[in-house]
C-alpha positions as CSV (number, residue, x, y, z in Angstrom):
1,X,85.6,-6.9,76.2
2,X,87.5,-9.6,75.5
3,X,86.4,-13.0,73.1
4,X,85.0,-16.0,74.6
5,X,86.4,-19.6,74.0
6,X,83.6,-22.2,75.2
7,X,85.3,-25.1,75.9
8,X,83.9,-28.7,75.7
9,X,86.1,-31.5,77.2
10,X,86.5,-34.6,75.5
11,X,86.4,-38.7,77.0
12,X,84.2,-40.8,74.8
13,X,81.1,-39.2,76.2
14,X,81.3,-41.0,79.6
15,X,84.4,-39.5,81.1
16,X,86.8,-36.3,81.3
17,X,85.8,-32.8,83.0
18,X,86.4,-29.2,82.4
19,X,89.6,-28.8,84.7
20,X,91.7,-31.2,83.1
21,X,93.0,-28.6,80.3
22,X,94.9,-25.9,81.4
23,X,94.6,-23.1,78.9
24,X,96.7,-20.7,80.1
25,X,98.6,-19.7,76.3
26,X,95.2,-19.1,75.1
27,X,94.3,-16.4,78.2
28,X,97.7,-15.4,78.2
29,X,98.8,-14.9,74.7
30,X,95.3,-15.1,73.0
31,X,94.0,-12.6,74.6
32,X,90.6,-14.4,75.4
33,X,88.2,-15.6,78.0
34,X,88.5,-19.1,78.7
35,X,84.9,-21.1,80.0
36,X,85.6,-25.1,81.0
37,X,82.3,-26.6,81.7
38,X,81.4,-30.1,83.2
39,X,78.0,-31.7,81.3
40,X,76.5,-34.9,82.6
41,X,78.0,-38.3,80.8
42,X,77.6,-41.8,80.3
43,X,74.1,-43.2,81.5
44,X,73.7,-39.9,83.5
45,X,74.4,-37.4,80.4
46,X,72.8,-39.6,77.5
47,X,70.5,-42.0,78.3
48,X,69.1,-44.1,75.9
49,X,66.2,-45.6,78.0
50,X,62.2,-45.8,77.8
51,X,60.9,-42.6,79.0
52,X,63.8,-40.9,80.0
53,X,64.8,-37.5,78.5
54,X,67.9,-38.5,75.9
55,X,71.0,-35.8,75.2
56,X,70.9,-34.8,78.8
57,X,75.0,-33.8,78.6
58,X,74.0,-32.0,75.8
59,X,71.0,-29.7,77.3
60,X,73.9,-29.1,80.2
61,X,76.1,-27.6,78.0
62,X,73.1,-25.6,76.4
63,X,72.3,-24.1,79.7
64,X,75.9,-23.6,80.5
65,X,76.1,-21.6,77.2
66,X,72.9,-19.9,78.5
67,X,75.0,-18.9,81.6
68,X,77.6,-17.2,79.8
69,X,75.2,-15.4,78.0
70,X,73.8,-13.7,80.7
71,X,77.0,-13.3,82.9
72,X,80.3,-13.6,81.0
73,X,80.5,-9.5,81.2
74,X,81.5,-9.8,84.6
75,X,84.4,-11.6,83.7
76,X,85.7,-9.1,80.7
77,X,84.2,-11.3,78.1
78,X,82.2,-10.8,75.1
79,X,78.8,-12.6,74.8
80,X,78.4,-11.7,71.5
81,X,81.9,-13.0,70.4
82,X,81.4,-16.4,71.9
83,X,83.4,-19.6,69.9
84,X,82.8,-22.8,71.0
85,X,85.5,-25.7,70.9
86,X,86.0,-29.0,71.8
87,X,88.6,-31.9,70.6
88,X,87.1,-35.5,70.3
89,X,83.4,-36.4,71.9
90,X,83.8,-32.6,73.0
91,X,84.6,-31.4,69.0
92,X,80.8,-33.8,68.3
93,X,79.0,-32.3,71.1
94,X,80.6,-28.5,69.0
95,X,79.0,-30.0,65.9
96,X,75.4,-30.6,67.6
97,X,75.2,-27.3,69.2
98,X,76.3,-26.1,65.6
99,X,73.3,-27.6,63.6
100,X,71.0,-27.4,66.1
101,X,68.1,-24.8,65.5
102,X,68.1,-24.0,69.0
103,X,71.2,-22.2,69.7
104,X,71.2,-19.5,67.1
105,X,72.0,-17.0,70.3
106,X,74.0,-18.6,71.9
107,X,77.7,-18.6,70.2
108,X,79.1,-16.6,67.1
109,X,81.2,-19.9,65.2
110,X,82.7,-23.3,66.5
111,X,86.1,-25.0,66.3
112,X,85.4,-28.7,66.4
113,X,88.5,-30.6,66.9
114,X,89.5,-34.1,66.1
115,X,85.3,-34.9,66.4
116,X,82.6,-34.6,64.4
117,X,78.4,-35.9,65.1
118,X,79.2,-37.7,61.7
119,X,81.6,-40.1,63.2
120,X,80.5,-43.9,63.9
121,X,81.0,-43.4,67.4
122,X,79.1,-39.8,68.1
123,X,75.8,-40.9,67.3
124,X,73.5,-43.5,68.9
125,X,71.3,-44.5,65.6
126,X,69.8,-47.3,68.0
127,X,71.2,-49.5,64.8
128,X,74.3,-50.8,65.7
129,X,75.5,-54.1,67.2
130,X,76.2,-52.1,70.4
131,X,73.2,-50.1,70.6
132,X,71.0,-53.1,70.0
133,X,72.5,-54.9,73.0
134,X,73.2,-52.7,75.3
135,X,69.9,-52.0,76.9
136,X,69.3,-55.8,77.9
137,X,73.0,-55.5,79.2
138,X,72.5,-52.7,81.5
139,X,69.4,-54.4,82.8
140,X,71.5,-57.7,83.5
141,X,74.7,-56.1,85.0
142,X,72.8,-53.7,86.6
143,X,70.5,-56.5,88.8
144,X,66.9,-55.1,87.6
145,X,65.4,-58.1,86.2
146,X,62.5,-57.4,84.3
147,X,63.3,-54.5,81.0
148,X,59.7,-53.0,81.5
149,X,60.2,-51.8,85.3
150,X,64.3,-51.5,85.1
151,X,64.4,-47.8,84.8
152,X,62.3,-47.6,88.3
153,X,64.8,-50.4,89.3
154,X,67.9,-47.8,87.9
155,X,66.8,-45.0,89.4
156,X,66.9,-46.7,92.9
157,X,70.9,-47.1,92.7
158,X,73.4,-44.8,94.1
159,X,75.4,-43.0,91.7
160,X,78.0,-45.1,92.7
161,X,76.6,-48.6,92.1
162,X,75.5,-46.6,88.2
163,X,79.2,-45.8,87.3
164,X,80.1,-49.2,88.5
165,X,77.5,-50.4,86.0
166,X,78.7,-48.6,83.1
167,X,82.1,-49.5,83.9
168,X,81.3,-53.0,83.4
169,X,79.2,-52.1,80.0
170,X,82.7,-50.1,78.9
171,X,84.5,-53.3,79.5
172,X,82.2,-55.5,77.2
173,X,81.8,-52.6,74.2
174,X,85.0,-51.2,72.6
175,X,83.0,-47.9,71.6
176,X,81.4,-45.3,72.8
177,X,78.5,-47.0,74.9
178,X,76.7,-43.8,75.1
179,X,76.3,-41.1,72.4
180,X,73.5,-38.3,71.0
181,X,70.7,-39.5,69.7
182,X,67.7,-37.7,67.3
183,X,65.0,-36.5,70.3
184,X,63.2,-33.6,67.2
185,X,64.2,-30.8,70.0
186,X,67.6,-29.9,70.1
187,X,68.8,-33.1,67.8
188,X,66.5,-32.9,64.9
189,X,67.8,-35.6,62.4
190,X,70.9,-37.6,61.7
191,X,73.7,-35.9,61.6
192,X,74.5,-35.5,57.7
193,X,71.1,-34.8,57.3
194,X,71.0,-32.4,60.0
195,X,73.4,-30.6,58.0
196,X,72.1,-30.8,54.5
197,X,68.6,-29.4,56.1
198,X,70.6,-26.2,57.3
199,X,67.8,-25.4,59.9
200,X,70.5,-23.5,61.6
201,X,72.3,-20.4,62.0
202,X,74.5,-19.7,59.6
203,X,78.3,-19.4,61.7
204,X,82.2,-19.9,60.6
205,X,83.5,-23.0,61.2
206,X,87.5,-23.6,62.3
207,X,87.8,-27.7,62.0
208,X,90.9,-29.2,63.0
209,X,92.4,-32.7,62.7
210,X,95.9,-34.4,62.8
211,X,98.1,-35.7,60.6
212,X,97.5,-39.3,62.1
213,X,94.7,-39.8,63.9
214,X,94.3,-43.3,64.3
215,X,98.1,-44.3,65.9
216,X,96.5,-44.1,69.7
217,X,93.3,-46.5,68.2
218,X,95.8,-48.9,67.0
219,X,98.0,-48.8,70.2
220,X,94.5,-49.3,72.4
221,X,94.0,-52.0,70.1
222,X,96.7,-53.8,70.5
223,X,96.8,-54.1,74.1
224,X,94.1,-56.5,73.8
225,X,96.4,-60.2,73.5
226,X,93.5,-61.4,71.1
227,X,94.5,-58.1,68.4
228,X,97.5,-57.9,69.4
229,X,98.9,-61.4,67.5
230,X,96.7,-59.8,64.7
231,X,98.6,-56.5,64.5
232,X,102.1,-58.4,64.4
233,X,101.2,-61.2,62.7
234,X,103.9,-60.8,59.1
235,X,101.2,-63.1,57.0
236,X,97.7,-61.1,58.5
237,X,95.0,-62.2,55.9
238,X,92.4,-59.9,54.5
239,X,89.7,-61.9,56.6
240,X,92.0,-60.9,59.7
241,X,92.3,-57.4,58.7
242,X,88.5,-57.0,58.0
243,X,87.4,-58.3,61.7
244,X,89.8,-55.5,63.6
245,X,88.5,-52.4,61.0
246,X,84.8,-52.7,59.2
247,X,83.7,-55.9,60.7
248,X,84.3,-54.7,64.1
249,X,80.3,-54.2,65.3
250,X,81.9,-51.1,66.9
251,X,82.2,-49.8,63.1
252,X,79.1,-49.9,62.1
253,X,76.2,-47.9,62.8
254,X,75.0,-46.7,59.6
255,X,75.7,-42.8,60.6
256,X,78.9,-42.4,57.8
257,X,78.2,-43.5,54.7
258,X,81.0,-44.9,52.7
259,X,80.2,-48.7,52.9
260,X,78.2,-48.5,50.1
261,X,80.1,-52.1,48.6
262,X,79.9,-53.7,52.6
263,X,83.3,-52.3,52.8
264,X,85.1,-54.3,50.7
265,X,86.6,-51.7,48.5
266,X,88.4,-49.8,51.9
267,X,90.1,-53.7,52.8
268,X,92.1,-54.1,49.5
269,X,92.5,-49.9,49.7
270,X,94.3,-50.0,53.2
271,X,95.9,-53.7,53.3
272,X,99.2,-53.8,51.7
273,X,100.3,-57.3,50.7
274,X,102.5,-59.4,53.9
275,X,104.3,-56.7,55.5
276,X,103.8,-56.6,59.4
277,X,104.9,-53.4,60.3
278,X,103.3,-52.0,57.0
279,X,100.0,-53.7,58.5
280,X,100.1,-52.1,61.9
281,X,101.1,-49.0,60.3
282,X,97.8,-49.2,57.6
283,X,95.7,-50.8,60.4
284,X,96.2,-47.3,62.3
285,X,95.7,-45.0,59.7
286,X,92.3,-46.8,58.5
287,X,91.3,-46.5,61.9
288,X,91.8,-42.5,61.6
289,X,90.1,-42.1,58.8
290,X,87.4,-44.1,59.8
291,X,86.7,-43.3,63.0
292,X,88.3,-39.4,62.6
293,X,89.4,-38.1,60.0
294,X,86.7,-38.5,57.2
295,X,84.1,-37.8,59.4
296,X,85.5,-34.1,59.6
297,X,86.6,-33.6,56.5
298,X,83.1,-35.2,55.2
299,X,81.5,-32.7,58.5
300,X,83.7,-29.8,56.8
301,X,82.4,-30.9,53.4
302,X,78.7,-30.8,53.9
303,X,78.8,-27.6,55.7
304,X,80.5,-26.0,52.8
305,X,78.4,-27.4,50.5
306,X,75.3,-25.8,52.3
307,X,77.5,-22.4,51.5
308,X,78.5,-22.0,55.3
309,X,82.3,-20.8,55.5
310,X,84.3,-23.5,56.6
311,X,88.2,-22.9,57.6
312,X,90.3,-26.7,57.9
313,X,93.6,-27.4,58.9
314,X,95.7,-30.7,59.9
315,X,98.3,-30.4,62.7
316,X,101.7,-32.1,61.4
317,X,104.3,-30.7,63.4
318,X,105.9,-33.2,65.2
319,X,107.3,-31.5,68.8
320,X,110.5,-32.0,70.7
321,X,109.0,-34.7,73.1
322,X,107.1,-36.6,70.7
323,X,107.9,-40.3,71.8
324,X,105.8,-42.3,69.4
325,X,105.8,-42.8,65.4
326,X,102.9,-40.3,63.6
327,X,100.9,-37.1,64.7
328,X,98.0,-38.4,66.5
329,X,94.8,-37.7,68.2
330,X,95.2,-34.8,71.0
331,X,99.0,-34.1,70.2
332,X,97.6,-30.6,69.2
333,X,96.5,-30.0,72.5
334,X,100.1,-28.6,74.6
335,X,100.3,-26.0,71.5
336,X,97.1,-25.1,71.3
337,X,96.2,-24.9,75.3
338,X,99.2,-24.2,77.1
339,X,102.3,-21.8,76.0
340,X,105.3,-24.7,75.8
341,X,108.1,-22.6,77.6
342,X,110.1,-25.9,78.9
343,X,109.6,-26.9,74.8
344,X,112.2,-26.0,72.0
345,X,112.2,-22.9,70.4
346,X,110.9,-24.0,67.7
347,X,108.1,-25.6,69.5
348,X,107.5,-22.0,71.5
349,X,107.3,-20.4,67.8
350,X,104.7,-23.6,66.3
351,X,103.0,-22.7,69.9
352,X,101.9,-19.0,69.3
353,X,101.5,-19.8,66.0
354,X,98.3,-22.8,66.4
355,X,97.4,-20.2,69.6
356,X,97.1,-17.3,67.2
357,X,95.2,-19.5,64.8
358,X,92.4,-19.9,67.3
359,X,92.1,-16.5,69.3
360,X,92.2,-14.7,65.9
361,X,88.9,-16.7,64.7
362,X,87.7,-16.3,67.9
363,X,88.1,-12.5,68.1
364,X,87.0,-12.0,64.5
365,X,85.1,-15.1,62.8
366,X,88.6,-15.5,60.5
367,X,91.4,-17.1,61.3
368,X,95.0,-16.0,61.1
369,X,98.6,-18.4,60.1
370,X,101.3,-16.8,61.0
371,X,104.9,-17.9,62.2
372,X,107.8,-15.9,62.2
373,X,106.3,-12.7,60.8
374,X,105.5,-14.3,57.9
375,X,101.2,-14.4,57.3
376,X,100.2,-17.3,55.3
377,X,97.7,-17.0,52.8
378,X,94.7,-18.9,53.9
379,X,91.1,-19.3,52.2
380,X,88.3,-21.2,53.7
381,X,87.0,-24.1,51.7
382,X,83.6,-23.0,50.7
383,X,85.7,-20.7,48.2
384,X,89.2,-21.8,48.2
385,X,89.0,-25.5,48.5
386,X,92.4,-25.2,50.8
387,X,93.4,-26.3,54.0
388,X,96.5,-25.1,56.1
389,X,98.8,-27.9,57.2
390,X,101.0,-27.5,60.2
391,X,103.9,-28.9,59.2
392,X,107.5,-29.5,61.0
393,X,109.1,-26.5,59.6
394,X,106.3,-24.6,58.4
395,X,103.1,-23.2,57.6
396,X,101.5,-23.8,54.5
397,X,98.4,-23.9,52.5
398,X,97.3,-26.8,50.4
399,X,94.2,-28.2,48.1
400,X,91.9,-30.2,49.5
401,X,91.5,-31.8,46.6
402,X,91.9,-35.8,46.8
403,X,92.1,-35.6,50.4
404,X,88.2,-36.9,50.4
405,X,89.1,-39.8,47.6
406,X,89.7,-42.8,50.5
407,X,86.3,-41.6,52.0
């Protein structure tokens, strides 16, 4: 029997589905089972209203782990060598099923990607600016009237006239409007608490990010006209630069702490002094860190910490086609999904090598680097303290020491 990869889609919790990823190199040249799933989103999959059950998207993909369970040996797949993964609100959802004491059966290790429950956007702490507001919001748009009887009111409305409400709601709010939230079931505390409890089973980690996370934040960004003048602007002050990173109510809902100062430290750490370009350039990599990168690292951290082994690696291998400045969010995903044939050779090589990286751990709980014959030498970071970067003309192994210092 072969191994099973799990695979959670991504889409800010209120959009994507299972059939938008290929995943043909993994069956293909991994040598696994591939299992896309749909789970419930937005309003639908994680409610946040009186009396209604929260984390619903997550219970779906519970039971569609249950599923597999009982019937993936039909398909040639291994129930016992089940890995889930998942890149962005998909990698979080990988991180909750992780730490939640209810799943202990139900997979052998995780690869979350590019998303962790520890990042300002993946967890509803009902703290935040956003979360504050958006109940009354839904009410309003929504045409219910009176809070106490609006989820009778919501539950009246088509699915239709629902999506067209939350559409309006993702118009107002620049984050994730809906996101996990603690229900003591199968979400027992905040995340980093959740992890430093360990009231879970004890599985291998694979976490994966890019080398520049935050390029596709900044270039969302700055197709507002309002940030946009901000992002160019030669002379941006640090009062400028403060309202587009940690002043932004999107940025703040208590669930990451490294803001111990108000933030004030991380504005004269990421603004270089009246350079424009240097600005956009800074403006996108605090926005990785923030919103990305030191949430999995930090996610990586903790569950070493707790003496869980914990493999990390940072995609930096810039492909053939790659049309904009940086490595960011998802550009992982043809190499890791889908074998490049129309690519360079050199992209067909970096290809087998990230798809060898991820059946390997999913065959055997460790994962193997290798490109061109060649094995690196890779330790996890419970023990090692390394990380493998993909570089542009290599594999390599490096110390993650420092790389948690901006953090």
């Amino acid at each position: 029997a072969r191994p099973v990869i799990f695979y959670l889609h991504g889409g800010s919790f209120s959009n994507g589905d299972g059939i938008s990823r290929d995943g043909s190199g993994l069956t293909d040249y991994g040598d696994v089972v591939l299992v896309t799933v749909n789970y419930r989103l937005g309003l639908l999959g994680f409610p946040d209203l009186p009396g209604v059950t929260p984390n619903l998207g997550l219970w779906d993909a519970v039971m569609a782990l249950q599923w597999v369970q009982d019937n993936i040996g039909e398909f040639g797949g291994d129930k016992d060598r089940v890995t889930i993964m998942g890149e962005s609100a998909g990698g979080a959802l990988v991180t909750y099923l992780h730490t939640s004491p209810l799943t202990g059966a139900l997979f052998a290790q995780s690869i979350p990607l590019s998303g962790s429950q520890t990042a300002p956007w993946a967890y509803n702490s009902r703290q935040s600016w956003e979360e504050v507001h958006k109940w009354p919001t839904l009410v309003e748009k929504a045409g219910c009237g009176d809070e106490k009887s609006a989820v009778c009111c919501l539950r009246n409305l088509s699915t239709y006239e629902l999506w067209d409400v939350m559409w309006e709601m993702s118009q107002i709010y620049q984050m994730d409007t809906w996101a996990p939230m603690v229900d003591g079931v199968l979400v027992t505390s905040k995340p980093v608490q959740a992890i430093q409890d360990g009231h879970f089973t004890e599985r291998p980690v694979l976490s994966g990010i890019c080398a520049d996370e935050g390029v596709h934040i900044a270039m969302h960004m700055a197709g507002s006209s309002n940030v946009s003048i901000e992002l160019n602007n030669a002379t941006m002050t640090k009062e400028q630069f403060w309202d587009l990173s940690v002043g932004d109510p999107m940025n703040q809902n208590g669930t990451f702490p490294c803001m111990s100062d108000g933030g004030e430290a991380l504005v004269e750490l990421y603004r270089p002094a009246d350079d424009g370009v240097k600005m956009k350039e800074q403006y996108a990599k605090f926005m990785g860190d923030w919103l990305l990168t030191c949430p999995q690292f930090t996610t990586a951290d903790e569950l070493a910490a707790v003496g869980y082994t914990v493999y990390q690696y940072t995609f930096d291998y810039k492909w053939t086609r790659a049309i904009i400045f940086g490595l960011p969010f998802s550009s992982r995903s043809p190499f890791t999904e889908v074998y490049p044939d129309v690519f360079g050779r050199r992209d067909r090589a970096m290809s087998k090598a990230m798809i060898g990286i991820v059946s390997s751990f999913a065959a055997t709980g460790k994962p193997i680097a290798q490109i061109d014959g060649k094995e690196i030498c890779w330790g996890d970071i419970t023990s090692s303290e390394e990380i493998l970067v993909v570089g542009t003309n290599e594999l390599r192994a490096e110390s993650l020491t420092g790389r948690l210092d901006s953090c």
